[in-house]
LUMBAZA-339594 format. One record per residue: residue number from 1; residue in one letter; chain; x negated, y negated, z of N, C-alpha, C, O in turn. Coordinates in steps of 0.2 Angstrom, whole numbers, plus 5000, padded with zeros to 4 digits. Layout:
+-----+----+----+------+------+------+------+------+------+------+------+------+------+------+------+
|   i | aa | ch |  n.X |  n.Y |  n.Z | ca.X | ca.Y | ca.Z |  c.X |  c.Y |  c.Z |  o.X |  o.Y |  o.Z |
+-----+----+----+------+------+------+------+------+------+------+------+------+------+------+------+
| NUM |  A |  A |    X |    Y |    Z |    X |    Y |    Z |    X |    Y |    Z |    X |    Y |    Z |
...
+-----+----+----+------+------+------+------+------+------+------+------+------+------+------+------+
This chain:
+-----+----+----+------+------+------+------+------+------+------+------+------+------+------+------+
|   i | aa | ch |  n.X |  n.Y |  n.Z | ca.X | ca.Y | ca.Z |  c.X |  c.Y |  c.Z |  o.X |  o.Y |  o.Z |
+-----+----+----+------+------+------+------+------+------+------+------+------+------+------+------+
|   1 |  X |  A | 5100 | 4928 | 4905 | 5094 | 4930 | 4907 | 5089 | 4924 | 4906 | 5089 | 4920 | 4901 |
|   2 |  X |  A | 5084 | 4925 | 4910 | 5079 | 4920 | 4908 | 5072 | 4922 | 4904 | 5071 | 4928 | 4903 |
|   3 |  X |  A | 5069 | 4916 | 4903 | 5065 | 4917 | 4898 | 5058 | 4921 | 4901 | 5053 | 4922 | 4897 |
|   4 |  X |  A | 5058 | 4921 | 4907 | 5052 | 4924 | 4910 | 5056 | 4933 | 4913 | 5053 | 4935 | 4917 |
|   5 |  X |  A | 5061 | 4936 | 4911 | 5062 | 4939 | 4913 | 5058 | 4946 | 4910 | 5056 | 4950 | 4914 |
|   6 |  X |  A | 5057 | 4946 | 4904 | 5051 | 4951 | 4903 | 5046 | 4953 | 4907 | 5045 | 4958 | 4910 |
|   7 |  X |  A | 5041 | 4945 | 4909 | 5035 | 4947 | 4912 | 5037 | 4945 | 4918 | 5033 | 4942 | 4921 |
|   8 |  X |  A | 5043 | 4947 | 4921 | 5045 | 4949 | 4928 | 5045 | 4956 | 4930 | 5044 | 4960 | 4935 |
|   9 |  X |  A | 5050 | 4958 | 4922 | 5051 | 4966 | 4923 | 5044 | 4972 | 4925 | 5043 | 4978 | 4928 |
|  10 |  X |  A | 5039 | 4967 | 4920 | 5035 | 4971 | 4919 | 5027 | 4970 | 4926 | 5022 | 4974 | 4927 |
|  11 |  X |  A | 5029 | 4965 | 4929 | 5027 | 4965 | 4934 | 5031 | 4970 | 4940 | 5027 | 4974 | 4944 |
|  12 |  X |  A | 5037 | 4970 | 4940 | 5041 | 4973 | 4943 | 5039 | 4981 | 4940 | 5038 | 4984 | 4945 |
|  13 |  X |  A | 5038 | 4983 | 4937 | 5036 | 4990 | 4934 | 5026 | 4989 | 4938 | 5024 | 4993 | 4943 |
|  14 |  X |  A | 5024 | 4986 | 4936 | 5016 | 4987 | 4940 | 5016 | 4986 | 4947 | 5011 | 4988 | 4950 |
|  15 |  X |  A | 5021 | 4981 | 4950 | 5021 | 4985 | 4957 | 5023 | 4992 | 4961 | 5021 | 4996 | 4965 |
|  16 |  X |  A | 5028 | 4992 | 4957 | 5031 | 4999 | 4959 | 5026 | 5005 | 4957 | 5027 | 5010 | 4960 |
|  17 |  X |  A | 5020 | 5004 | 4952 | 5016 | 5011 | 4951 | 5012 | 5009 | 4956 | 5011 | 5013 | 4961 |
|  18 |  X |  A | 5008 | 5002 | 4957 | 5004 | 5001 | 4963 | 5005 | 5002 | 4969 | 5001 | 5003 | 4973 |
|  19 |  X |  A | 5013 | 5002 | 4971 | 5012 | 5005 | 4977 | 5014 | 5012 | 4977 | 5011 | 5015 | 4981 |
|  20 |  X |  A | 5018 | 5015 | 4972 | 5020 | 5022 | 4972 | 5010 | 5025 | 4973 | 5009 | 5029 | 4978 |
|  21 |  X |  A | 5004 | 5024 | 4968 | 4999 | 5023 | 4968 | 4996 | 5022 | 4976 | 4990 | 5023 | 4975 |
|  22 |  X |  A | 4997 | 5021 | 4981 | 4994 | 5016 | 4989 | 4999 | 5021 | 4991 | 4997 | 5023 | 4997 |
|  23 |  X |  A | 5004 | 5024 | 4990 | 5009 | 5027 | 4997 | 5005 | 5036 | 4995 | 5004 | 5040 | 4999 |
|  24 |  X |  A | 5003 | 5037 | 4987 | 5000 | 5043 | 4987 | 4992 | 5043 | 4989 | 4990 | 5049 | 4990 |
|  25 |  X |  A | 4988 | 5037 | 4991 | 4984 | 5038 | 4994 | 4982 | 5037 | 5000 | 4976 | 5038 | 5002 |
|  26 |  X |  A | 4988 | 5035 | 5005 | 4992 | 5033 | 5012 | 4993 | 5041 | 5013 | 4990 | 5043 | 5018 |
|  27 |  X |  A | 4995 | 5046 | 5010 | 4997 | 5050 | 5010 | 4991 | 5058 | 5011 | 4993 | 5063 | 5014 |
|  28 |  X |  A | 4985 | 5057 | 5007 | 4979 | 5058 | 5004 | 4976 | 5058 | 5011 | 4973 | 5064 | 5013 |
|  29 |  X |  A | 4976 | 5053 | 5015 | 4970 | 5049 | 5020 | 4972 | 5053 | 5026 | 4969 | 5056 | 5029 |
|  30 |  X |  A | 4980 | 5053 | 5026 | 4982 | 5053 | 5032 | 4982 | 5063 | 5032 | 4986 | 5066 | 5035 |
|  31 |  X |  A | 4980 | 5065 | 5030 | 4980 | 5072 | 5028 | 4971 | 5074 | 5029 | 4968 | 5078 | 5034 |
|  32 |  X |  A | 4968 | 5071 | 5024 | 4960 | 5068 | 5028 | 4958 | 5068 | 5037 | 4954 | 5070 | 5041 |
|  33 |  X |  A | 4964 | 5063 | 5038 | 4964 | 5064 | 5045 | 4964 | 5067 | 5050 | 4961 | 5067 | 5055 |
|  34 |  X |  A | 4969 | 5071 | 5048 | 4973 | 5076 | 5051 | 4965 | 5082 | 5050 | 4963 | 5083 | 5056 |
|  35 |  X |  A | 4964 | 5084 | 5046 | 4961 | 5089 | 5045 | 4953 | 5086 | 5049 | 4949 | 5090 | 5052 |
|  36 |  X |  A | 4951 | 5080 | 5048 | 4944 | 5077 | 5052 | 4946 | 5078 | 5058 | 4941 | 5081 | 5061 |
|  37 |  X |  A | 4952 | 5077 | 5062 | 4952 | 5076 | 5070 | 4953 | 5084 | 5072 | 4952 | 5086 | 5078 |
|  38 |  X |  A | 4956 | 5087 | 5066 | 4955 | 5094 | 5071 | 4946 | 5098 | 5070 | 4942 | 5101 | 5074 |
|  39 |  X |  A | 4945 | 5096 | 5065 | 4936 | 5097 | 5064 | 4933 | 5095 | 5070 | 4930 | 5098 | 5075 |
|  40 |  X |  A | 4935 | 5088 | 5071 | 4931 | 5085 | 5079 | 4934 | 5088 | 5084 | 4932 | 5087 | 5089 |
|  41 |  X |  A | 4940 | 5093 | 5084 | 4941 | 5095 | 5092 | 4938 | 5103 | 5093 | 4939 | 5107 | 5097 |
|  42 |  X |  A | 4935 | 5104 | 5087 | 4930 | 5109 | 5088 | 4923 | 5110 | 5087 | 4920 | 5115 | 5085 |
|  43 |  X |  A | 4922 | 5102 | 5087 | 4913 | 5102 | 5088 | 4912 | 5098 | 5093 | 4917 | 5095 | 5096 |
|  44 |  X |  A | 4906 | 5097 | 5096 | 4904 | 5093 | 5101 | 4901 | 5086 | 5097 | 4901 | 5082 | 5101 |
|  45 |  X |  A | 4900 | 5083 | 5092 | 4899 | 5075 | 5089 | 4895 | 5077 | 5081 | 4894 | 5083 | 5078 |
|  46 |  X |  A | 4895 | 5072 | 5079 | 4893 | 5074 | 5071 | 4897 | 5071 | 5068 | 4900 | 5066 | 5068 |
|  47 |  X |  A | 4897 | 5076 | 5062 | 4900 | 5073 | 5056 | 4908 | 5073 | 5056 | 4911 | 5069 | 5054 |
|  48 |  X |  A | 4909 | 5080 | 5059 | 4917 | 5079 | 5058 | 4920 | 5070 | 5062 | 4924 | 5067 | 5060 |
|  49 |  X |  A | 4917 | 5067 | 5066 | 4916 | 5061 | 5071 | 4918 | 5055 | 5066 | 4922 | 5051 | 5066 |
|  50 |  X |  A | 4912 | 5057 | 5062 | 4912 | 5052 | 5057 | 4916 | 5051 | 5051 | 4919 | 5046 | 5048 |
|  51 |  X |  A | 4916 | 5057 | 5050 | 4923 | 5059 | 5043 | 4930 | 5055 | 5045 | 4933 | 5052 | 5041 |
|  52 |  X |  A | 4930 | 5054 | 5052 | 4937 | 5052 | 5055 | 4938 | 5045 | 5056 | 4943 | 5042 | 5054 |
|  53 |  X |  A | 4933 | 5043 | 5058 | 4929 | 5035 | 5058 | 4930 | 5031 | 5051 | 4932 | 5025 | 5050 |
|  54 |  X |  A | 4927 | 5037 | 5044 | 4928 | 5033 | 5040 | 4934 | 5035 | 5035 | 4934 | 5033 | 5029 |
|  55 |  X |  A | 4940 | 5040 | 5037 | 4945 | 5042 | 5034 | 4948 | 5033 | 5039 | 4951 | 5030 | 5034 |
|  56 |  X |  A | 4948 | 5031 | 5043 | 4953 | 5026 | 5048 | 4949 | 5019 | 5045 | 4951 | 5013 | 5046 |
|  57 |  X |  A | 4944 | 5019 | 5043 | 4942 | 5014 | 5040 | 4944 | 5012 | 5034 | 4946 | 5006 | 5032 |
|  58 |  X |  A | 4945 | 5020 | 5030 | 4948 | 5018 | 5022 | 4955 | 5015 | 5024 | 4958 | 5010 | 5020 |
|  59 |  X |  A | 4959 | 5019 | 5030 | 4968 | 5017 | 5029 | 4968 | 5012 | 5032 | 4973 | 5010 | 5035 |
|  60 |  X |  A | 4962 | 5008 | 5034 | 4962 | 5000 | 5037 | 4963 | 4996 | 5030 | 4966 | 4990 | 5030 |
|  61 |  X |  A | 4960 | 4997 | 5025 | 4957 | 4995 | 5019 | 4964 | 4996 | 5013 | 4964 | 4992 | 5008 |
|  62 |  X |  A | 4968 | 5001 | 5016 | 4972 | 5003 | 5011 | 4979 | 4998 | 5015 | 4984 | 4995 | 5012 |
|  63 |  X |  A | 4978 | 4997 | 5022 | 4985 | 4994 | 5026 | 4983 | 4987 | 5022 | 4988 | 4986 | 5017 |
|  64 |  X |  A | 4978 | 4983 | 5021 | 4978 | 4977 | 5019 | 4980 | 4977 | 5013 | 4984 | 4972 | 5012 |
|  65 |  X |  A | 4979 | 4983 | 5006 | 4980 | 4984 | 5000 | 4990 | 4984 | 5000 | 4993 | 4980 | 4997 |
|  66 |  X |  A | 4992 | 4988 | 5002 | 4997 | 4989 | 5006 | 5001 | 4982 | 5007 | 5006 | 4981 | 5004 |
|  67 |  X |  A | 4998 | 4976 | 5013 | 5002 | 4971 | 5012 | 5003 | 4965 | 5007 | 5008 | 4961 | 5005 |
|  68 |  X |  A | 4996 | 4965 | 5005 | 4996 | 4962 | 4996 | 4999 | 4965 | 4992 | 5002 | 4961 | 4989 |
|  69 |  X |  A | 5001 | 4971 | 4991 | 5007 | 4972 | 4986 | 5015 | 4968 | 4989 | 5019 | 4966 | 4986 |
|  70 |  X |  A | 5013 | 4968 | 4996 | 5022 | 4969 | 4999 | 5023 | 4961 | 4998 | 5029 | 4959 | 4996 |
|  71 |  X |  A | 5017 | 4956 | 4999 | 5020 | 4949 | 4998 | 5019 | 4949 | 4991 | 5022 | 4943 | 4989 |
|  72 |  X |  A | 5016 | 4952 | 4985 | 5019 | 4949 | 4979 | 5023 | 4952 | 4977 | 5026 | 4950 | 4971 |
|  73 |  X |  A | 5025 | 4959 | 4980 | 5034 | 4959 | 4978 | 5038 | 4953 | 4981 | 5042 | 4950 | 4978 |
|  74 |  X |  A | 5037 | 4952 | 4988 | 5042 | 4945 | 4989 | 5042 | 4941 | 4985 | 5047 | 4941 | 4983 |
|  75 |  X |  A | 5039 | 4939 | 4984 | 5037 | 4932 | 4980 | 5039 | 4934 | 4973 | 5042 | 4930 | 4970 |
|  76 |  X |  A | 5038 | 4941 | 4970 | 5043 | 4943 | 4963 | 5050 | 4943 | 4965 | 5054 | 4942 | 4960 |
|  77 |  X |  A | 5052 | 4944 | 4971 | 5060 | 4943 | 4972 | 5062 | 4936 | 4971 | 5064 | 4934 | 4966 |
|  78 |  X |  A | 5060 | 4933 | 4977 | 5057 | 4926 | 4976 | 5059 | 4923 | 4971 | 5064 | 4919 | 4971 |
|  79 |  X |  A | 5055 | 4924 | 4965 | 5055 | 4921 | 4958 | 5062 | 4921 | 4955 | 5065 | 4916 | 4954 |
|  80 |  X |  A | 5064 | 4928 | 4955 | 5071 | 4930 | 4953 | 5075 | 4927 | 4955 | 5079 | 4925 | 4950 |
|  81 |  X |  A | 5077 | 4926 | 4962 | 5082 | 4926 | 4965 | 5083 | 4915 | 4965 | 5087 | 4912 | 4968 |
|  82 |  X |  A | 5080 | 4913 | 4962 | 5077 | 4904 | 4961 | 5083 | 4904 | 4954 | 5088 | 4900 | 4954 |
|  83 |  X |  A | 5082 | 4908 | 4950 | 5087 | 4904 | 4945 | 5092 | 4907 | 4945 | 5095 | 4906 | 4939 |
|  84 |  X |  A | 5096 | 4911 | 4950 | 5102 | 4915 | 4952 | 5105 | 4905 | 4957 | 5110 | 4902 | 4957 |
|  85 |  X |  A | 5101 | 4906 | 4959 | 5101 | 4899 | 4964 | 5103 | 4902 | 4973 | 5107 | 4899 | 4978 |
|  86 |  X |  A | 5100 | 4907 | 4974 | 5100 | 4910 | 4978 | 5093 | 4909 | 4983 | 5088 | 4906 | 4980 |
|  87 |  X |  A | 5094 | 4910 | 4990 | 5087 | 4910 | 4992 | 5085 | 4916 | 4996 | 5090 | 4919 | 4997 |
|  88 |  X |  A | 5079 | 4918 | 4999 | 5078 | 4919 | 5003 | 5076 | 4917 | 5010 | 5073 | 4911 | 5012 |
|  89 |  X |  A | 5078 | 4921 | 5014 | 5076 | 4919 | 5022 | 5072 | 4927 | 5025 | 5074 | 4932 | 5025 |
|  90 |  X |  A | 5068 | 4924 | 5027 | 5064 | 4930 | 5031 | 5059 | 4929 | 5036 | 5056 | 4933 | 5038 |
+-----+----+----+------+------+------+------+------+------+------+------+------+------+------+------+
């Protein structure tokens, strides 16, 4: 093992809550939405309009959140996979 294996584990454990963390709130929004878009198909404009606008805003906000996690797990694989002498291709 190497000597940075600790604070890989332990990165390796905060990304897993942070995304387990981002897929429960991906989950949250998408339920928000669901429930905004039937609100808008029984009003004529307003608020239900906007609930939905900004439910599609936050999971724009959470998709980016979402790709930040996804590249520094690559790059924690990455890490790992260097002193195996292995590489990645992707």
């Amino acid at each position: 093992m190497t000597s940075d294996a600790t604070p890989q584990a332990a990165d390796a454990q905060r990304l897993e809550r942070e995304t387990s963390s981002l897929v429960e709130e991906f989950a949250r929004l998408t339920t928000d939405l669901a429930e905004g878009i039937t609100a808008a198909n029984g009003s004529a404009e307003g608020e239900p309009g906007e609930r939905v606008e900004s439910v599609l805003s936050a999971m724009e906000a959470l998709a980016d959140r979402l790709g930040a996690a996804a590249l520094e797990a690559d790059a924690l694989v990455a890490s790992r996979m260097r002193p195996l002498g292995g590489e990645i291709h992707g």
